[in-house]
C-alpha positions in Angstrom: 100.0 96.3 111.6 102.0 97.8 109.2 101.3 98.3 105.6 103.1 98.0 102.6 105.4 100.4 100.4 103.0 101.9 97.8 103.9 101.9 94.1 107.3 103.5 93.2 107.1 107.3 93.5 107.1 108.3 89.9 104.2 106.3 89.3 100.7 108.3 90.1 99.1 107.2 93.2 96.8 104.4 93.7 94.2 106.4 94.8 94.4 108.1 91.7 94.7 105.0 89.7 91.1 103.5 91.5 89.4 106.5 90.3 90.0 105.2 86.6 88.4 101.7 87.7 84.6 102.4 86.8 84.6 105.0 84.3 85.5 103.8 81.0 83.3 103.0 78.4 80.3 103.8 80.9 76.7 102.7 78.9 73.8 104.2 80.6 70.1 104.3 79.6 68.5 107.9 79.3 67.1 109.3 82.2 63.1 107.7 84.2 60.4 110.0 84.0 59.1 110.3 87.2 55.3 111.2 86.3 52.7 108.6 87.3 52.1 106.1 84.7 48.9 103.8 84.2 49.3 100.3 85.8 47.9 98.5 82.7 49.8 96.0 81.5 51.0 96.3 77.3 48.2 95.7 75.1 48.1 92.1 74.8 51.1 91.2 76.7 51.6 89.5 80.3 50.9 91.2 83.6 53.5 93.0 84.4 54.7 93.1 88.4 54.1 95.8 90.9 54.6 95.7 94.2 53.9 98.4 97.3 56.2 100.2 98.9 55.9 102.5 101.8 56.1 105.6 99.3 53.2 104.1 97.0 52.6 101.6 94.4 55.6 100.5 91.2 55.2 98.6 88.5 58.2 97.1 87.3 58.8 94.7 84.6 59.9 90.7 84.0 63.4 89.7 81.9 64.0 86.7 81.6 63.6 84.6 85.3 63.6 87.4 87.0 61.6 90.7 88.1 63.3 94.6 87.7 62.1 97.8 89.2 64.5 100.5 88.3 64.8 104.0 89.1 63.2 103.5 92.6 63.9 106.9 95.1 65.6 106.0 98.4 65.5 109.5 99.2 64.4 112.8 98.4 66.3 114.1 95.9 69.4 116.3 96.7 69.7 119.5 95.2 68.6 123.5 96.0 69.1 123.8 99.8 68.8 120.1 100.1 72.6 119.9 98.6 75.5 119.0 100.7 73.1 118.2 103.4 72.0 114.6 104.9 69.2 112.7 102.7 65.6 112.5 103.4 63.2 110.2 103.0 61.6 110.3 99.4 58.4 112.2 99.1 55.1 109.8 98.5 53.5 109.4 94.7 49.6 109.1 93.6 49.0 106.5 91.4 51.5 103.8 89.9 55.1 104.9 89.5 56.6 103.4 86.4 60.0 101.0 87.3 61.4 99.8 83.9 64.1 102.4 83.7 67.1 103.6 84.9 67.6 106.3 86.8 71.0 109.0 86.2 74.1 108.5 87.8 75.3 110.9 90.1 77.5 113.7 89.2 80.7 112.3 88.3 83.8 113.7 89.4 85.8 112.3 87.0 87.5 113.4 84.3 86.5 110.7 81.3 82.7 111.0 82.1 80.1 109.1 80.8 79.1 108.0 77.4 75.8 109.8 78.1 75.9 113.3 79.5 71.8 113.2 79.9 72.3 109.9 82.2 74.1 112.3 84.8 72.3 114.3 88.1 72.1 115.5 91.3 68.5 114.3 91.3 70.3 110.8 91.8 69.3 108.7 95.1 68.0 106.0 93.3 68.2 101.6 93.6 67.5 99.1 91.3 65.5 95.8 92.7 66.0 92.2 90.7 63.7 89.5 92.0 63.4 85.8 91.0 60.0 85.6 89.3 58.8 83.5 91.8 59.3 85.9 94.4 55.7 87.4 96.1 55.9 89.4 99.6 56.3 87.2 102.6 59.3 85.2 100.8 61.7 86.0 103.1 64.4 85.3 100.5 68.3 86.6 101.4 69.1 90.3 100.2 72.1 91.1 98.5 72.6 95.0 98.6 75.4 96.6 96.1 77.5 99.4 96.0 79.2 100.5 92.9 83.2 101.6 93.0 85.1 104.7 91.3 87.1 106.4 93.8 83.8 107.7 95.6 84.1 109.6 92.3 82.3 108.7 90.0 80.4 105.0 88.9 76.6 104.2 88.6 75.2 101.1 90.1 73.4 101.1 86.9 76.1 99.0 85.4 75.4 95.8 87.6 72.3 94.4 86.5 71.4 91.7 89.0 68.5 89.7 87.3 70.8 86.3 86.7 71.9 86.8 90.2 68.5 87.1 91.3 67.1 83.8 89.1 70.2 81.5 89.8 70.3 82.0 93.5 66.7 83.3 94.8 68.2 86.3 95.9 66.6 89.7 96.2 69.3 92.3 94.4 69.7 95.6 95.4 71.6 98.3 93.3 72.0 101.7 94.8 73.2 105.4 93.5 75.2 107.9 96.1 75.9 111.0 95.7 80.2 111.4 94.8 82.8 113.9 94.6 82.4 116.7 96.8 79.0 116.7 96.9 79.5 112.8 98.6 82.0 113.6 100.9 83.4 117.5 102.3 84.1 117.6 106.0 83.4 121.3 106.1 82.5 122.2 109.7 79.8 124.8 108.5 77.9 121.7 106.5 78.5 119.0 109.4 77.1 121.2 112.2 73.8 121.2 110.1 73.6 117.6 110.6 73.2 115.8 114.6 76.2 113.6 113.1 78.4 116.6 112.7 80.1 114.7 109.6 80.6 116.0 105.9 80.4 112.3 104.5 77.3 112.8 102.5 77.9 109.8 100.0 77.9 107.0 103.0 74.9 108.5 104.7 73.1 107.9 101.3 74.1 104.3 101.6 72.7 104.3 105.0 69.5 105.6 104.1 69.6 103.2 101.5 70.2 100.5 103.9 67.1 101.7 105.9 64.5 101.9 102.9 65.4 98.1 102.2 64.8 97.6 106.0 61.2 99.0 105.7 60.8 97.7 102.2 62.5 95.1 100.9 59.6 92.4 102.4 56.8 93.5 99.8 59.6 92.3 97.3 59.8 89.2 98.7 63.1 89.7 100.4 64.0 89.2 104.3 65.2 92.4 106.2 66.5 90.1 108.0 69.2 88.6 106.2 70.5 91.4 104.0 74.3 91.3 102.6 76.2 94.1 101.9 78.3 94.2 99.1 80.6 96.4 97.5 84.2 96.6 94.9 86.7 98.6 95.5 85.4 102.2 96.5 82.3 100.0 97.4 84.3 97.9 99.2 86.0 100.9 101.0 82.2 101.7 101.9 81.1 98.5 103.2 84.3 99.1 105.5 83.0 101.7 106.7 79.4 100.3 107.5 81.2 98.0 109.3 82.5 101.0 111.8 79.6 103.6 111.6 77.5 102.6 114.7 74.6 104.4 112.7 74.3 100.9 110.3 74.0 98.6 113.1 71.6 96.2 112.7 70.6 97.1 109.0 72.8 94.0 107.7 74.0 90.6 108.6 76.8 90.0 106.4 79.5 91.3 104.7 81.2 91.2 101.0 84.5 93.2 99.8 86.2 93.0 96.9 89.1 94.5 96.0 89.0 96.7 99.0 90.7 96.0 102.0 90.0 97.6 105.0 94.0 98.4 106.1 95.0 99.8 102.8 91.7 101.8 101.7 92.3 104.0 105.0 90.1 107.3 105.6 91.3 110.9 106.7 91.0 112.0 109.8 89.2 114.9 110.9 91.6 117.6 110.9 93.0 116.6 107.4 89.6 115.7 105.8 88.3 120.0 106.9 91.3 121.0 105.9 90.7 119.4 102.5 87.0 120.9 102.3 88.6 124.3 103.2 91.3 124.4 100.4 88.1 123.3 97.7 85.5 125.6 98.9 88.1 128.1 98.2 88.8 126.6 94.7 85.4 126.5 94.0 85.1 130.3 94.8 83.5 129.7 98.6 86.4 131.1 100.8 84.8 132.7 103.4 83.5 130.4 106.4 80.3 132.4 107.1 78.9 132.3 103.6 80.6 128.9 102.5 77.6 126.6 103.2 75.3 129.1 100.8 77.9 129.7 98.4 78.4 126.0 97.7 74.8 125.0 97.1 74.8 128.1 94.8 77.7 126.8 92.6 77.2 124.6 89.3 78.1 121.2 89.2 80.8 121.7 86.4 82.5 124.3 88.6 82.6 121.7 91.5 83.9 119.1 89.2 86.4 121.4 88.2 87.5 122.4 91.6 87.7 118.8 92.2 90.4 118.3 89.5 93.5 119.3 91.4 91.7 118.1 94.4 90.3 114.6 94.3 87.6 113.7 96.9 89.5 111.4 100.0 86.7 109.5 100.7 84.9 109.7 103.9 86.3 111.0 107.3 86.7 109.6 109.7 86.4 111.3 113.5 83.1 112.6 113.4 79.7 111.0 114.8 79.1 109.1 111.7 82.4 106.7 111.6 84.0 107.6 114.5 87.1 105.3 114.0 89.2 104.5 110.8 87.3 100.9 109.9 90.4 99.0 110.3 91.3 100.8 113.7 87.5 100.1 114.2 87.8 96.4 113.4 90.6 95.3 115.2 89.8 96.6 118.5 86.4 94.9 118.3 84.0 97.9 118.3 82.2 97.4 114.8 79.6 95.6 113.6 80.1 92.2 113.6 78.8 90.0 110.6 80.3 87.1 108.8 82.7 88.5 106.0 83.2 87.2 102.6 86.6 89.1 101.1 89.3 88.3 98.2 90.9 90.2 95.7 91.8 89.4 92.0 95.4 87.5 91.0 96.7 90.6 89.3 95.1 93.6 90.5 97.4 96.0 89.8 98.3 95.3 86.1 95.1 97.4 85.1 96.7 100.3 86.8 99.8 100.2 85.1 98.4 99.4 82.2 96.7 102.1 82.3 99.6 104.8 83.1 103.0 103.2 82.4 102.3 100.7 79.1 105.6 101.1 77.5 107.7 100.8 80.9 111.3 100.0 80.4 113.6 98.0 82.5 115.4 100.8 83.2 112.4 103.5 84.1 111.6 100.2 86.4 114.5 99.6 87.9 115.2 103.6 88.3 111.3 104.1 90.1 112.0 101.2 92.4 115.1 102.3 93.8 113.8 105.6 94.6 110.6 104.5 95.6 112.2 102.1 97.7 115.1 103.8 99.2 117.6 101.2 101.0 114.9 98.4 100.2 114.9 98.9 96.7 117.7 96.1 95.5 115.5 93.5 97.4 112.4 94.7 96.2 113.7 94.6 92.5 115.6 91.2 93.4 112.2 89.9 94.3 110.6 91.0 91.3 112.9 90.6 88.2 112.1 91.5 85.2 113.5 88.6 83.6 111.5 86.0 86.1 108.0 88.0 84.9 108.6 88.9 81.1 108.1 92.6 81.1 109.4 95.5 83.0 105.0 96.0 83.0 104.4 92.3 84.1 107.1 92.9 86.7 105.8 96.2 88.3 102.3 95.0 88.1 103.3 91.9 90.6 105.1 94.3 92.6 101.8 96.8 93.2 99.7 93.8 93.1 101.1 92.3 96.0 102.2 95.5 98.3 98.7 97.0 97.7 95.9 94.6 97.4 97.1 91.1 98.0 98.8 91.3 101.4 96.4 93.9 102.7 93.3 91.7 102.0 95.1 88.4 103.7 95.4 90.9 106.5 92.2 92.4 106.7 91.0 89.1 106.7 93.3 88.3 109.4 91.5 90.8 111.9 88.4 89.7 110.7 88.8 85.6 111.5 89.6 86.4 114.8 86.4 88.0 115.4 83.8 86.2 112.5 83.5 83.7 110.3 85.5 84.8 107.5 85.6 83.3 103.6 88.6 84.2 101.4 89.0 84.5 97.9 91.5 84.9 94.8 89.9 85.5 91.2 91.7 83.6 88.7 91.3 83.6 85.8 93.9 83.9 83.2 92.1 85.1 79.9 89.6 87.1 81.7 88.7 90.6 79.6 89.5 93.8 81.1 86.8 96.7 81.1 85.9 98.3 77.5 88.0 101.1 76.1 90.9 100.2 78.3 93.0 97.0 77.0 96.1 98.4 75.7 97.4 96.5 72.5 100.2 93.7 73.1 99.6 93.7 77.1 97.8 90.7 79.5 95.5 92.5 81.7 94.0 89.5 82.7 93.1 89.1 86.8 92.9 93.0 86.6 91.3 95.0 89.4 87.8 94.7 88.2 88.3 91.5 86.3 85.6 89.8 88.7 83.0 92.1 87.9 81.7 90.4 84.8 81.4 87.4 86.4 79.1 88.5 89.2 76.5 91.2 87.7 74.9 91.4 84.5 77.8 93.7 83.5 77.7 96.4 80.8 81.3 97.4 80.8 82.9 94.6 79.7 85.8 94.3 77.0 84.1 91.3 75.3 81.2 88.6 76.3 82.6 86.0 78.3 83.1 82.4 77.1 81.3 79.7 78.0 83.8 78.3 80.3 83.7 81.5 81.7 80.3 81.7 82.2 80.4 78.5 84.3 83.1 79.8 86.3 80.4 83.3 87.0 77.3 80.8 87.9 79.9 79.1 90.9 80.6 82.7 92.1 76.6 83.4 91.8 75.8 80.7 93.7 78.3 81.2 96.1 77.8 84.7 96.9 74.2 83.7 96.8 74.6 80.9 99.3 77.1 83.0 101.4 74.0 85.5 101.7 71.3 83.3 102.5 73.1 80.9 105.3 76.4 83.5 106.2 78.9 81.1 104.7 79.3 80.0 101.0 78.7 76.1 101.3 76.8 74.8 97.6 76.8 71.2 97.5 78.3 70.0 94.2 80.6 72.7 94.2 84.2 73.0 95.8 84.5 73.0 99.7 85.2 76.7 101.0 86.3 76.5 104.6 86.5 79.6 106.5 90.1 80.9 107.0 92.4 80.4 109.7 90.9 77.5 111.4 93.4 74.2 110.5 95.0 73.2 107.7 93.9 71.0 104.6 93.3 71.4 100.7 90.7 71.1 98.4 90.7 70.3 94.5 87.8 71.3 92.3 87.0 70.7 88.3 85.3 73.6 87.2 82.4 71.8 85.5 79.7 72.9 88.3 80.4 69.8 90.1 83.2 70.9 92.1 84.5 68.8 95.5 86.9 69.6 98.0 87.4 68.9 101.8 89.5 70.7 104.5 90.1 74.1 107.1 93.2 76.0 106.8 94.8 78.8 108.6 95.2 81.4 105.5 93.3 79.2 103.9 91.7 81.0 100.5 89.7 79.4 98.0 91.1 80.0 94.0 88.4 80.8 91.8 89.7 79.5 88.7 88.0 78.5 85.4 89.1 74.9 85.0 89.7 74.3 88.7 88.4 75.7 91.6 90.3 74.9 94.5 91.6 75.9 98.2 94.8 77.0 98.7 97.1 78.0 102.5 99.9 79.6 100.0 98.4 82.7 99.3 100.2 84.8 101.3 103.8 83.3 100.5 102.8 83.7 96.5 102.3 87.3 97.0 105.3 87.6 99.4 102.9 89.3 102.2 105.8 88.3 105.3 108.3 91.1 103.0 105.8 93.3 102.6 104.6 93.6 106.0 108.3 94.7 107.2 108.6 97.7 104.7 107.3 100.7 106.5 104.1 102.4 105.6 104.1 104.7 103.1 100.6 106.9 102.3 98.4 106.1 99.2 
């Protein structure tokens, strides 16, 4: 398969551009205290619910119709000579552990930081558990486990509350923290040899450890290891990819969600490139000789590895070692991963947040110049395909352009390898006033359907621009329910709502009227289901509207 040309070669790359995705405007809650706390409920209020887990006893506490317990350890926390080394299991507590709070986000590699510098650790393995109220242990209700994005830079899966989630589809929701940055992910031979996976990629054996605490504990919240999803957005999404190839995950989910992160375009280094990455930043971080780099490292402060990270931006997990021994989409489409039912889509206009975000005042002639040269001899097609005067704006224009090389045509063909192998659910998000993310809308621009744009619509979201609408809250409770649905049976079939076949199985169509009492009949091959405010409908055009047959000739060009 080949992939598509990547954005005009002024214009900063797109992995880059995804590490801006979650770290604007970021709203955490201070710090959890992790001393003991008295079980007694609040003088004169309800009881409040606790549950067991394997570690000892939580209390959390109820919000609206649901249950939280926040700030609960996964693993033992990594720092001293635990850093840059694979998690362990939490340490058990005496007494009742209080769960009504947050726990820090991981150190964040990012340059715009967090609105809170207190909310931010290396003491940082933590997950968040929303419950239905009527949840007790022995429910057996479907798991839904997230995973933030950022780049694998930064992000906290603090900003997805999941208690409407929880209430409106009797879900179990699962939030989790990994560690980011460097201290997620360095392939340096003298950390993976301490490890029997001989892999660097720290930040996805969290996830896996976080995968196996649900495993043993998810049940005493009601929920059914069992049936647990997997779900993740962009970077997340890159990281349910990869649970899908590390043989290490097998068995610890049964289905599949990624948004905004197809498999073929968020691609991993391989070995040799990802060390010789880790080489040239222990250096920068003042670690340059092999025999002490391992110490030296775990001896260096955090702001020194964030700014060693600056010129060198983390790649994401390798791939080569024990952990993921294949690129996931290499993985995938030779049939050696771990088969689930998948649930993928991508928003309409993914890539107008990006150059929204870099190139706001974009003239026709900076376009037309950038596309030529980033284009070579295909560069009068590409700008004859997108014209400036057919989209409005030299921005609007460029936008569709990166929107459909990038994310578009790569999820329709991600999904493609997946439907051949699993039952496989497409999606477009649609909807043409939603807000972009706080501190980022730029004055005079749409960046409606942004990359991200879905987000508010899903979680109990604390980055958003502005409250959504009531319309558009309607349009979120469809998605809740059938992400909800999608979890609990492994296809997303809600009766009142629109039909959603899986893709690449017939043809047909499907109307919808947004009201909650959507209908819609048919199979398609291609087909993909439009999530749109005021109609939700299926769709087999998807891949001519974003022009995927040209894209898939130009040759691949590196992110």
């Amino acid at each position: 398969m080949k992939r598509p040309g990547n954005p005009p070669s002024r214009l900063p790359s797109l992995r880059s551009l995804l590490g801006t995705t979650l770290a604007l405007a970021a709203l955490l809650a201070s710090a959890p205290s992790t001393a003991a706390a008295s079980a007694a409920a609040a003088p004169g209020g309800p009881p409040r619910p606790a549950v067991a887990v394997a570690q000892g006893a939580l209390r959390g506490q109820a919000r609206g119709g649901a249950e939280e317990f926040l700030g609960v350890p996964y693993a033992a926390p990594p720092v001293g000579t635990d850093r840059l080394r694979a998690p362990r299991p939490p340490a058990r507590w005496h007494g009742v552990r209080e769960a009504t709070r947050p726990a820090p986000a991981c150190l964040q590699f990012s340059p715009f930081g967090l609105a809170d510098p207190q909310a931010v650790s290396e003491d940082c393995l933590y997950l968040d558990v929303y419950r239905p109220r009527t949840a007790r242990p022995g429910a057996r209700l479907p798991v839904i486990l997230w995973m933030h994005g950022g780049a694998y830079s930064q992000g906290t899966g603090t900003q997805f509350g999941g208690r409407t989630m929880a209430e409106l589809t009797g879900s179990v929701v699962v939030s989790i923290n990994y560690r980011l940055g460097q201290l997620g992910h360095l392939a340096l031979p003298e950390l993976s040899r301490e490890n029997g996976l001989r892999s660097g990629s720290f930040g996805l054996m969290d996830q896996v450890e976080a995968l196996r605490w649900t495993r043993a504990n998810i049940a005493a919240f009601g929920g059914d290891p069992g049936s647990v999803t997997v779900s993740g957005q962009s970077a997340g999404s890159g990281s349910v990819c990869a649970l899908l190839a590390a043989p290490s995950a097998a068995g610890l989910f049964h289905r599949a969600v990624l948004q905004s992160g197809p498999c073929t375009l968020l691609g991993t280094p391989d070995l040799a490139a990802a060390e010789a990455h880790a080489r040239s930043f222990a250096a920068k971080a003042g670690c340059s000789v092999p025999a002490e780099a391992a110490v030296c490292l775990r001896g260096v402060s955090g702001a020194a590895l964030i700014e060693a990270a600056r010129a060198l931006p983390t790649p994401g997990p390798a791939s080569g070692d024990g952990l993921l021994p294949a690129a996931p989409a290499r993985a995938i489409g030779s049939g050696a991963w771990n088969k689930v039912p998948v649930l993928i889509g991508s928003t309409r206009s993914e890539a107008r947040f990006f150059v929204a975000l870099t190139q706001p005042r974009l003239t026709a002639e900076e376009y037309a110049a950038q596309v030529l040269g980033g284009y070579g001899a295909a560069g009068p097609e590409v700008l004859a395909r997108y014209p400036v005067a057919e989209h409005g704006s030299p921005y609007l224009a460029l936008s569709a352009l990166m929107t459909d090389s990038t994310f578009a045509c790569h999820t329709a063909w991600t999904a493609q390898l997946f439907a051949s192998q699993v039952p496989t659910f497409v999606y477009e998000f649609d909807d043409p006033r939603s807000p972009t993310l706080a501190g980022a809308q730029v004055p005079g621009l749409d960046e409606s359907n942004a990359h991200s744009a879905e987000l508010a619509y899903l979680h109990d979201f604390t980055m958003g621009e502005r409250p959504l609408t009531p319309v558009q809250v309607a349009l979120g409770n469809r998605m809740k329910r059938y992400w909800g649905a999608f979890a609990r049976f492994g296809a997303p079939v809600v009766p009142g709502q629109a039909v959603w076949p899986p893709t690449g199985t017939g043809t047909g169509t499907g109307t919808g009227t947004g009201t909650g009492t959507d209908t819609g009949t048919g199979t398609g091959t291609g087909t993909v289901l439009t999530l749109h405010p005021s109609a939700t409908r299926t769709t087999t055009s998807f891949r001519a509207d974003h022009q995927c047959a040209f894209w898939r000739t130009q040759p691949p060009r590196p992110l």
